[in-house]
PyMOL Python script that loads the backbone (N, CA, C, O; Angstrom):
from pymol import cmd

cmd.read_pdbstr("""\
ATOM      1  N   UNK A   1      57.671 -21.277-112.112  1.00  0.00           N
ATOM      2  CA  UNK A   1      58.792 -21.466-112.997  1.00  0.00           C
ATOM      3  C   UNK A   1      58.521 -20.678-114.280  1.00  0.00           C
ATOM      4  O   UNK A   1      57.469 -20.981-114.842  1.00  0.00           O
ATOM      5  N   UNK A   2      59.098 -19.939-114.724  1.00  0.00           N
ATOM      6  CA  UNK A   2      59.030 -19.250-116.049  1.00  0.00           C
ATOM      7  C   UNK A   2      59.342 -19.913-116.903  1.00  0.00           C
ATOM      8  O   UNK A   2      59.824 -20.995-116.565  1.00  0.00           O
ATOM      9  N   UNK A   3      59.221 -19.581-118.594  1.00  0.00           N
ATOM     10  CA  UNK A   3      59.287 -20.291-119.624  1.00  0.00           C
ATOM     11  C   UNK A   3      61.397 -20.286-119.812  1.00  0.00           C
ATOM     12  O   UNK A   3      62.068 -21.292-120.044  1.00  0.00           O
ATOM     13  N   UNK A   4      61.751 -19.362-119.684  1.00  0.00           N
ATOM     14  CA  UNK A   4      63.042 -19.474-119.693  1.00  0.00           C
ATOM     15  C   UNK A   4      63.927 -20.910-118.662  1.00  0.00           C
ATOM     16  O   UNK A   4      64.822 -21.743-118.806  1.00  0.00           O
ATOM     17  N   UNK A   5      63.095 -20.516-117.796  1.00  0.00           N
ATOM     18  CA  UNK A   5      63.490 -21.758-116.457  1.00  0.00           C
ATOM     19  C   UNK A   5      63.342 -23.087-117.287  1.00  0.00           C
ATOM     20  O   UNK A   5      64.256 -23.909-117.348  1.00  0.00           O
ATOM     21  N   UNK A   6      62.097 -23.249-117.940  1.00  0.00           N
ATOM     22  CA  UNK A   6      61.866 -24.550-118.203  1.00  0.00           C
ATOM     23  C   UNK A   6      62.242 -25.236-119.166  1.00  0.00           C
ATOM     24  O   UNK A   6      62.018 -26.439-119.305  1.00  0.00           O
ATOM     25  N   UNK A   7      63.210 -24.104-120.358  1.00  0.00           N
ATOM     26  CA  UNK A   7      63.303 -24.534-121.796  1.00  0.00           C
ATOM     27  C   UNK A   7      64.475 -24.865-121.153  1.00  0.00           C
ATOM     28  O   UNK A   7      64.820 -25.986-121.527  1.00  0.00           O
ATOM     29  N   UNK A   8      65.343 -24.330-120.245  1.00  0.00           N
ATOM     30  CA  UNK A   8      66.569 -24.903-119.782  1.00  0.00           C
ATOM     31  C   UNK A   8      66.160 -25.919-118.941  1.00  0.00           C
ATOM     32  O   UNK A   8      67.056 -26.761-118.890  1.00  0.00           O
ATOM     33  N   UNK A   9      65.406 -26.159-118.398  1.00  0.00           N
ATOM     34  CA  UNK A   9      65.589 -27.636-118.001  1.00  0.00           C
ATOM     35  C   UNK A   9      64.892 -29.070-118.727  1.00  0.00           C
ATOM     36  O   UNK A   9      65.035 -30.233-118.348  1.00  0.00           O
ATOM     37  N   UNK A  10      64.220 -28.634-119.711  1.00  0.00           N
ATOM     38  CA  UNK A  10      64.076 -29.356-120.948  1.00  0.00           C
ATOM     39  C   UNK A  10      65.381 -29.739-121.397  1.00  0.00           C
ATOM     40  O   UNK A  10      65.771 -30.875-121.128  1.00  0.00           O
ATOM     41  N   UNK A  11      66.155 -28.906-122.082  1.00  0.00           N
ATOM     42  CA  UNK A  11      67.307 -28.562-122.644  1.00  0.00           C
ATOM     43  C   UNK A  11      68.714 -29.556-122.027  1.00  0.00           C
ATOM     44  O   UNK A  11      69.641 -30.188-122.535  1.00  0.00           O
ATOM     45  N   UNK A  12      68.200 -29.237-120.600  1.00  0.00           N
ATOM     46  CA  UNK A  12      69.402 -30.010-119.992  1.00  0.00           C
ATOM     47  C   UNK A  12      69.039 -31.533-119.747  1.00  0.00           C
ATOM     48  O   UNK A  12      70.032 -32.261-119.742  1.00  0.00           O
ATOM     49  N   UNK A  13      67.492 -32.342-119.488  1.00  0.00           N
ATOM     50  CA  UNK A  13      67.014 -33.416-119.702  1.00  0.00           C
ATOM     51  C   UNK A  13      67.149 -33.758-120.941  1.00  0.00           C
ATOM     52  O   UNK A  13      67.800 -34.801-120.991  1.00  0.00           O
ATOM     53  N   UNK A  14      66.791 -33.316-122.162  1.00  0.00           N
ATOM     54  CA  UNK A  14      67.473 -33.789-123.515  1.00  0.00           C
ATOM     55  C   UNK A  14      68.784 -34.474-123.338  1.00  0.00           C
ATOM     56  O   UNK A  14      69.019 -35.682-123.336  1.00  0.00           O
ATOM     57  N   UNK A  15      69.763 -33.244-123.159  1.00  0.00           N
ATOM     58  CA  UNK A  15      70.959 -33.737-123.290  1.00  0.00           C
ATOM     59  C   UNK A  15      71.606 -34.763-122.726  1.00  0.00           C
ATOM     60  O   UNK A  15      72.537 -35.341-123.286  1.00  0.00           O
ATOM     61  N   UNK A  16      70.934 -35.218-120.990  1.00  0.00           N
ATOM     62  CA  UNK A  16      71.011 -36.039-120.693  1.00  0.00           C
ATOM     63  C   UNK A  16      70.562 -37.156-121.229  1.00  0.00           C
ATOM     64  O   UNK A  16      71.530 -37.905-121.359  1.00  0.00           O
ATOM     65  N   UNK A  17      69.598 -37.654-121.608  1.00  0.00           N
ATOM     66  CA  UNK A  17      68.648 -38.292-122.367  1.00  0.00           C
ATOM     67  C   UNK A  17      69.341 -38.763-123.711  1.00  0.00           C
ATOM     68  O   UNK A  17      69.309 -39.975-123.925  1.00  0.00           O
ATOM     69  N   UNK A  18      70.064 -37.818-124.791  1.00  0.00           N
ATOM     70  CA  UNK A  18      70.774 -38.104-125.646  1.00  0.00           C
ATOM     71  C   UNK A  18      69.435 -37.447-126.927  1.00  0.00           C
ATOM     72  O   UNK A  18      69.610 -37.485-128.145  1.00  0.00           O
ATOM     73  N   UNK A  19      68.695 -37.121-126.523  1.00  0.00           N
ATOM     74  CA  UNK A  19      67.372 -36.954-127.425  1.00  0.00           C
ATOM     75  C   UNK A  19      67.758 -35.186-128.152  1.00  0.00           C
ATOM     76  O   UNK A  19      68.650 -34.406-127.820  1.00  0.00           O
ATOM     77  N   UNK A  20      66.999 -35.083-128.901  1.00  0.00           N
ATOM     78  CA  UNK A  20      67.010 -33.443-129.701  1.00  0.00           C
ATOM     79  C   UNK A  20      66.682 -32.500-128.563  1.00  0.00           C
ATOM     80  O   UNK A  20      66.007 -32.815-127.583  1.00  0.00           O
ATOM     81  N   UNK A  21      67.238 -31.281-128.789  1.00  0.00           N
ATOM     82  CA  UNK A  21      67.153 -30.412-127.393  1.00  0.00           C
ATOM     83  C   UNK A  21      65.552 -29.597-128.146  1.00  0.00           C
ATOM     84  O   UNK A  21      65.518 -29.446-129.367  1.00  0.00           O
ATOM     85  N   UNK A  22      64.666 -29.263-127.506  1.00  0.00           N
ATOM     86  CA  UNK A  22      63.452 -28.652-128.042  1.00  0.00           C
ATOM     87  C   UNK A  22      63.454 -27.198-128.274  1.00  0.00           C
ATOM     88  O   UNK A  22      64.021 -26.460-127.469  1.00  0.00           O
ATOM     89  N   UNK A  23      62.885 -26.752-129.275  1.00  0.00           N
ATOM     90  CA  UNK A  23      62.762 -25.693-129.725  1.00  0.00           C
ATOM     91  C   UNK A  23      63.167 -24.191-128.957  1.00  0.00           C
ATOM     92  O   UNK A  23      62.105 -23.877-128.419  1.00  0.00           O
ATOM     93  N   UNK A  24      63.875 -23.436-128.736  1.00  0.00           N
ATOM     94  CA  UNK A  24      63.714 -22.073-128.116  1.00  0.00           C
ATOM     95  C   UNK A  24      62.059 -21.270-128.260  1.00  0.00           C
ATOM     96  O   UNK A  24      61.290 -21.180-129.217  1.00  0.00           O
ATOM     97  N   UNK A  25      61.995 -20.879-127.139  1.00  0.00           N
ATOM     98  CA  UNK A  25      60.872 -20.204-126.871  1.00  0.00           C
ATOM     99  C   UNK A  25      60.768 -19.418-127.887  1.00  0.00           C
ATOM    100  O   UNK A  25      61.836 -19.258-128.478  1.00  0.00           O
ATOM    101  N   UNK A  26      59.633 -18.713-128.430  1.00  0.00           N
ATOM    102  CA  UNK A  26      59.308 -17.993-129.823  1.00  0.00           C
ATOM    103  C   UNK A  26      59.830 -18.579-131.098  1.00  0.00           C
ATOM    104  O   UNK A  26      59.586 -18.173-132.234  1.00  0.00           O
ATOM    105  N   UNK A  27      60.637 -19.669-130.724  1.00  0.00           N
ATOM    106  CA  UNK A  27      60.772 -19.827-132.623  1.00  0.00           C
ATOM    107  C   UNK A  27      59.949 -20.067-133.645  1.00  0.00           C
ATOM    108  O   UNK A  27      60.370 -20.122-134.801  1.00  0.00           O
ATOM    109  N   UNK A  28      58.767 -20.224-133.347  1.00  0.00           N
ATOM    110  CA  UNK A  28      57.914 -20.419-134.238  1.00  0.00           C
ATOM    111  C   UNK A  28      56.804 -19.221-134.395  1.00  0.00           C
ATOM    112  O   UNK A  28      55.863 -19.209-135.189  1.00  0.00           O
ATOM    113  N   UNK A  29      57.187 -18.122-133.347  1.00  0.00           N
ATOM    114  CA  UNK A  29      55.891 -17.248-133.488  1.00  0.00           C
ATOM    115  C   UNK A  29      55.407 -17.028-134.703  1.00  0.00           C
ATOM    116  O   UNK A  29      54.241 -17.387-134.861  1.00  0.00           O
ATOM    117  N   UNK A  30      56.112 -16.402-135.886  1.00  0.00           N
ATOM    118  CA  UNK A  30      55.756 -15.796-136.737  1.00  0.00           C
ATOM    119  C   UNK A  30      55.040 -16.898-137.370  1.00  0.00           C
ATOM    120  O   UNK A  30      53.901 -16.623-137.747  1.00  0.00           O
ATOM    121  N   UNK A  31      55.502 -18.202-137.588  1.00  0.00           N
ATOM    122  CA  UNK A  31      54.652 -19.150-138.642  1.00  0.00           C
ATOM    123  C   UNK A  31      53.337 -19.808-137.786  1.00  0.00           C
ATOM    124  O   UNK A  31      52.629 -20.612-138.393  1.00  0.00           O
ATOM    125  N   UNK A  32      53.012 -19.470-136.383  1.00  0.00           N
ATOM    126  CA  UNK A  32      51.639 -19.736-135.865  1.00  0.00           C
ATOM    127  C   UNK A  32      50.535 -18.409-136.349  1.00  0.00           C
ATOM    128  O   UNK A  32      49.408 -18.728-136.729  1.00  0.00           O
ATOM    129  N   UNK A  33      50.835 -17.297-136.317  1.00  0.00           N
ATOM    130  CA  UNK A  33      50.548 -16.505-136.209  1.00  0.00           C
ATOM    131  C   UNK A  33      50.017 -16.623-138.109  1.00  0.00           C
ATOM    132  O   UNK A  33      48.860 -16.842-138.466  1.00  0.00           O
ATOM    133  N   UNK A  34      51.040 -16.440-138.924  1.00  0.00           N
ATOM    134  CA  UNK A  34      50.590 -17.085-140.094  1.00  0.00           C
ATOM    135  C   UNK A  34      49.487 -18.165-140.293  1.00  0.00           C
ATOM    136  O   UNK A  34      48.408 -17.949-140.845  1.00  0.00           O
ATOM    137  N   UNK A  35      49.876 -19.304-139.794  1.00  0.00           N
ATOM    138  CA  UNK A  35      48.645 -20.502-139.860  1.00  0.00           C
ATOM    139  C   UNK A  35      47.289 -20.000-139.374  1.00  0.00           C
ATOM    140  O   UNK A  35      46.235 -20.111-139.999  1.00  0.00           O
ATOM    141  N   UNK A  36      47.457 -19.412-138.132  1.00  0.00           N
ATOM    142  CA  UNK A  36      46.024 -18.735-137.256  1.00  0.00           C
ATOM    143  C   UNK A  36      45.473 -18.336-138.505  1.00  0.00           C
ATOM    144  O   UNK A  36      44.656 -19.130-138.971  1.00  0.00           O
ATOM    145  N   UNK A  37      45.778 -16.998-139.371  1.00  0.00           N
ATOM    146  CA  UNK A  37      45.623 -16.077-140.293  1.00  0.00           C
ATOM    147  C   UNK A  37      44.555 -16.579-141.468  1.00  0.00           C
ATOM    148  O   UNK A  37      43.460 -16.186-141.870  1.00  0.00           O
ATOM    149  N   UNK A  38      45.652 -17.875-141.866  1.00  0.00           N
ATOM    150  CA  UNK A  38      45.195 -18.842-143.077  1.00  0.00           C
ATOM    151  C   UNK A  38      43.695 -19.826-142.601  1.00  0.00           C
ATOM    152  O   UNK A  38      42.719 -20.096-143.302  1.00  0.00           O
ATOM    153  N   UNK A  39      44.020 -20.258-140.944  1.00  0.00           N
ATOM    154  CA  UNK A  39      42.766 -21.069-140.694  1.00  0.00           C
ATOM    155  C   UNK A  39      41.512 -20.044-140.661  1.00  0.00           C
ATOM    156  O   UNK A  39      40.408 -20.484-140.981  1.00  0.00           O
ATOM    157  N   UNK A  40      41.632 -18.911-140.343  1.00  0.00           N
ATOM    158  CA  UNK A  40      40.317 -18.115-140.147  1.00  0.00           C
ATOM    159  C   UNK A  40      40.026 -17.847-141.611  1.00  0.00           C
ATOM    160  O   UNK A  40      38.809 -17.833-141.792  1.00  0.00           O
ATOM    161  N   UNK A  41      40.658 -17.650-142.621  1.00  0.00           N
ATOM    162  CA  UNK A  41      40.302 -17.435-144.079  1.00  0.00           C
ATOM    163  C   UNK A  41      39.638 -18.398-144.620  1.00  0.00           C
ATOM    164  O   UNK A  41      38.687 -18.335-145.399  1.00  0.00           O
ATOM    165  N   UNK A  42      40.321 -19.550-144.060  1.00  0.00           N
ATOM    166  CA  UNK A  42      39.518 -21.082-144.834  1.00  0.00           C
ATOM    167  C   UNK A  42      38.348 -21.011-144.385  1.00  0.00           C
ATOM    168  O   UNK A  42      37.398 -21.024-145.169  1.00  0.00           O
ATOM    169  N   UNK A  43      38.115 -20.895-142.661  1.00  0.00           N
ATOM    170  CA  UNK A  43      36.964 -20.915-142.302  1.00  0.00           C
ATOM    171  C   UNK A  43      36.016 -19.685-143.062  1.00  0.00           C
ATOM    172  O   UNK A  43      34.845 -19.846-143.406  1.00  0.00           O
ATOM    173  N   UNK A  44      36.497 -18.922-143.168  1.00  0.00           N
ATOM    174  CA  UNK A  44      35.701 -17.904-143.654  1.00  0.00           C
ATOM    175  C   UNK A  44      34.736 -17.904-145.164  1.00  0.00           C
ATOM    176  O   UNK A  44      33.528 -17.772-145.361  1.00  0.00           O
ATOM    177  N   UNK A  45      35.797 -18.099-145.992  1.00  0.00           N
ATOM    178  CA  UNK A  45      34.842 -18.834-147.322  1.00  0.00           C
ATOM    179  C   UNK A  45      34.197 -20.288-147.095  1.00  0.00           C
ATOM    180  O   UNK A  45      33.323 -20.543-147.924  1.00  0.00           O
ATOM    181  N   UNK A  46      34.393 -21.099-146.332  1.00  0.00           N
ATOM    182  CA  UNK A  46      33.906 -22.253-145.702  1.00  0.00           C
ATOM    183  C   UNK A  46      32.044 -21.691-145.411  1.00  0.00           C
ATOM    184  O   UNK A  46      31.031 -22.331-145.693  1.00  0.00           O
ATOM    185  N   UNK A  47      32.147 -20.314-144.773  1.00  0.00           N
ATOM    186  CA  UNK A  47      30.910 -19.838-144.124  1.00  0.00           C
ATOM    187  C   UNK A  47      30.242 -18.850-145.102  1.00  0.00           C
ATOM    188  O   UNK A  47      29.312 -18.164-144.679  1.00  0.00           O
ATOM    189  N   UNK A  48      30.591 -18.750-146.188  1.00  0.00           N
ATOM    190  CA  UNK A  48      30.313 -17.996-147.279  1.00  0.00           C
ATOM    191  C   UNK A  48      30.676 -16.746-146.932  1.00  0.00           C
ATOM    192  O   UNK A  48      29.749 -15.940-147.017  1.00  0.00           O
ATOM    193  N   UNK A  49      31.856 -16.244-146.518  1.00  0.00           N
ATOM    194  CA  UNK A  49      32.057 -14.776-146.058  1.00  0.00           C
ATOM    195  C   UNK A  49      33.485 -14.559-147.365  1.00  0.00           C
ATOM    196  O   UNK A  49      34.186 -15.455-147.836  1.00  0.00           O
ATOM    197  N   UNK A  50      33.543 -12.899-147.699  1.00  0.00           N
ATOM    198  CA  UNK A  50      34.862 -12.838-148.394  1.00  0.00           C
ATOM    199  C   UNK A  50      35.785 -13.105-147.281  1.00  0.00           C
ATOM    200  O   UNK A  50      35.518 -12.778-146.125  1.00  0.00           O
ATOM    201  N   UNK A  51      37.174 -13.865-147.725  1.00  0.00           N
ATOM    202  CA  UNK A  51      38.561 -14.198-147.434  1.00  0.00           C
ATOM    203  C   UNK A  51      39.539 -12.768-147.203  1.00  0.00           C
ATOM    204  O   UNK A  51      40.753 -12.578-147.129  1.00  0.00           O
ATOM    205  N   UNK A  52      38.533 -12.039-147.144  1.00  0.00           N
ATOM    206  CA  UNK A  52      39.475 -10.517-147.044  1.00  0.00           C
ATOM    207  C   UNK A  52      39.995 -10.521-145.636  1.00  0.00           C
ATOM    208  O   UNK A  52      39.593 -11.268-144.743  1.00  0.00           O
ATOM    209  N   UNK A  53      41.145  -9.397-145.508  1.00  0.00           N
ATOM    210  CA  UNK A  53      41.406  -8.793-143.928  1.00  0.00           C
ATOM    211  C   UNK A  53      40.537  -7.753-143.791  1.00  0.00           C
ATOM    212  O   UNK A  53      39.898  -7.219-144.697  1.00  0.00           O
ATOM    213  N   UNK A  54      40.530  -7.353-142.086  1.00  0.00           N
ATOM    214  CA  UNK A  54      39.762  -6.289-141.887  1.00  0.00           C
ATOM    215  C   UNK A  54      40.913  -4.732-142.116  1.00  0.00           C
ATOM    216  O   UNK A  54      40.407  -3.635-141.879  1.00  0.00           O
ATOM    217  N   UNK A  55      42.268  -4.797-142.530  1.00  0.00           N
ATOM    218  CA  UNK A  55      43.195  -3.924-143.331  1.00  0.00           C
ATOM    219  C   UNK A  55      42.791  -3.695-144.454  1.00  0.00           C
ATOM    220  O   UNK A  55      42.688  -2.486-144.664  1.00  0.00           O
ATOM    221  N   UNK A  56      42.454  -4.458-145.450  1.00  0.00           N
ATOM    222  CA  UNK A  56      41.984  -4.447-146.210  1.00  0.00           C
ATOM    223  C   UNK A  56      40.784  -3.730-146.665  1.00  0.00           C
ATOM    224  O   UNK A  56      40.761  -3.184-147.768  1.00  0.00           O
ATOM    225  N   UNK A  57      39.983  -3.716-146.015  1.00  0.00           N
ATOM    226  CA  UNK A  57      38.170  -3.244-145.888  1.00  0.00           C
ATOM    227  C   UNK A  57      38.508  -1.771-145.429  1.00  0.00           C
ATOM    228  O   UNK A  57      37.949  -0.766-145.868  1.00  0.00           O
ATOM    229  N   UNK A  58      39.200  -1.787-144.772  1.00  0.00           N
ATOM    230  CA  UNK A  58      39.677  -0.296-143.984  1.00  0.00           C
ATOM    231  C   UNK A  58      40.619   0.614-144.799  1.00  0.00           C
ATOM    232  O   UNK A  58      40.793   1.722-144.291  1.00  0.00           O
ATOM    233  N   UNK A  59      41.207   0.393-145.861  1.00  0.00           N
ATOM    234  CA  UNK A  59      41.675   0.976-146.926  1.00  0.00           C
ATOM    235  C   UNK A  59      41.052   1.118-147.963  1.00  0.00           C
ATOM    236  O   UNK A  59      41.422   1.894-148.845  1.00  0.00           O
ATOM    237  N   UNK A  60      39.975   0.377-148.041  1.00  0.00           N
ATOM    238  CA  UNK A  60      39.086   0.543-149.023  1.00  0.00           C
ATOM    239  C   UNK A  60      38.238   1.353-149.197  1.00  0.00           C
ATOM    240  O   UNK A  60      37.852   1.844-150.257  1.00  0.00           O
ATOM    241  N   UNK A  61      37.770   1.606-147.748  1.00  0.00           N
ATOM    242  CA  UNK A  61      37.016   3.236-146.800  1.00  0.00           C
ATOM    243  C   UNK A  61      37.336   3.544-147.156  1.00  0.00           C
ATOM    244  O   UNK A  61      36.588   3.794-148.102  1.00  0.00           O
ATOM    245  N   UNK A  62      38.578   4.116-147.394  1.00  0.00           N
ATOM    246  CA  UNK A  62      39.408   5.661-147.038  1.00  0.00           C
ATOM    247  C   UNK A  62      39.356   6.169-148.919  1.00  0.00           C
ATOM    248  O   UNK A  62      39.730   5.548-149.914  1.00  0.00           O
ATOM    249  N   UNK A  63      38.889   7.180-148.807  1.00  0.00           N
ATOM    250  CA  UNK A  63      39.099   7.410-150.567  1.00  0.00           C
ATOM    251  C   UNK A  63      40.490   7.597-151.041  1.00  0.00           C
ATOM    252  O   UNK A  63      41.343   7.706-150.160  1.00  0.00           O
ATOM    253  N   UNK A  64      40.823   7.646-152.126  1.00  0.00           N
ATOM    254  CA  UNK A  64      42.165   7.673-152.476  1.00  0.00           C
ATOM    255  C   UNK A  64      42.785   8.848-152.520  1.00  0.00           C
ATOM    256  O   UNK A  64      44.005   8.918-152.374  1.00  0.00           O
ATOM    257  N   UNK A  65      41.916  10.065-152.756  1.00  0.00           N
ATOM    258  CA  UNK A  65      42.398  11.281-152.736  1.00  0.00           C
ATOM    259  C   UNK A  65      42.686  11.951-151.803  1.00  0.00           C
ATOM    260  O   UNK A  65      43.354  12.982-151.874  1.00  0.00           O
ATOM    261  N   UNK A  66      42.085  11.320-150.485  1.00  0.00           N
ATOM    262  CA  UNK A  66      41.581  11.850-149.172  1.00  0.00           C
ATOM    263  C   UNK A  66      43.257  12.212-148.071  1.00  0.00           C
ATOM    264  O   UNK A  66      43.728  11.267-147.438  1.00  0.00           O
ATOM    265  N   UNK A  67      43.725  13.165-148.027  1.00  0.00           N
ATOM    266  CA  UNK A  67      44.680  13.503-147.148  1.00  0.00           C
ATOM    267  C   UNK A  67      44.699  13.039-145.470  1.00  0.00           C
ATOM    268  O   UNK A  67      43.916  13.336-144.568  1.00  0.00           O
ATOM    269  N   UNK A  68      46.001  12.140-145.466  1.00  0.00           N
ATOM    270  CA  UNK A  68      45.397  11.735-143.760  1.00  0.00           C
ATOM    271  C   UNK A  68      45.560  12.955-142.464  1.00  0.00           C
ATOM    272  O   UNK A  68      46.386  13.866-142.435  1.00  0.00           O
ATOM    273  N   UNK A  69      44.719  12.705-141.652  1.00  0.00           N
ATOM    274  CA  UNK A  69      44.351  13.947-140.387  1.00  0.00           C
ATOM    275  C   UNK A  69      46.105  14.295-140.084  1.00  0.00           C
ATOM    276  O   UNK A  69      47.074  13.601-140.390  1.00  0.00           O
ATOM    277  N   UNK A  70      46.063  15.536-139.424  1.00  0.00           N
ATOM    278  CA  UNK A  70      47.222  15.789-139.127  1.00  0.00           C
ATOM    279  C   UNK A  70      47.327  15.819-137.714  1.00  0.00           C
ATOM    280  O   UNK A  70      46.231  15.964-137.174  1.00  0.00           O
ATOM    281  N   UNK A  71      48.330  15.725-136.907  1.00  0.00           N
ATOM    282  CA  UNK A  71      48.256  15.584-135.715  1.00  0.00           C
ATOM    283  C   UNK A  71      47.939  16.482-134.793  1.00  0.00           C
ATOM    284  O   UNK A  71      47.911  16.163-133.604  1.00  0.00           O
TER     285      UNK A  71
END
""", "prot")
cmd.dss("prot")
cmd.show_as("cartoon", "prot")
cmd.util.cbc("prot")
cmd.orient("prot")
């Protein structure tokens, strides 16, 4: 059964039921993906490490004057 299959038959047991119909698939991606982000940071100064990204560290490499490669 795929996730589409099942949110509709969630969807349609709700309604029978009279209960809240449950969330559409992905609606929350972006704010898990956020939390993930935030729990590895906590953990991170938790472990005495900087709270940085590894974007971050990787722009920091790069000198400022430095022209990027051309294709």
């Amino acid at each position: 059964m795929s996730i589409t299959q099942q949110y509709l038959l969630d969807t349609c047991r709700a309604r029978q039921l009279g209960t809240p119909a449950p969330p559409a698939p992905g609606t929350h991606d972006a704010r898990v993906v956020r939390e993930l982000r935030e729990y590895r940071r906590f953990w991170a100064v938790l472990a005495g490490r900087p709270a940085r990204t590894r974007l971050w560290h990787a722009l920091r490499r790069r000198p400022h004057g430095q022209a990027r490669p051309s294709c």
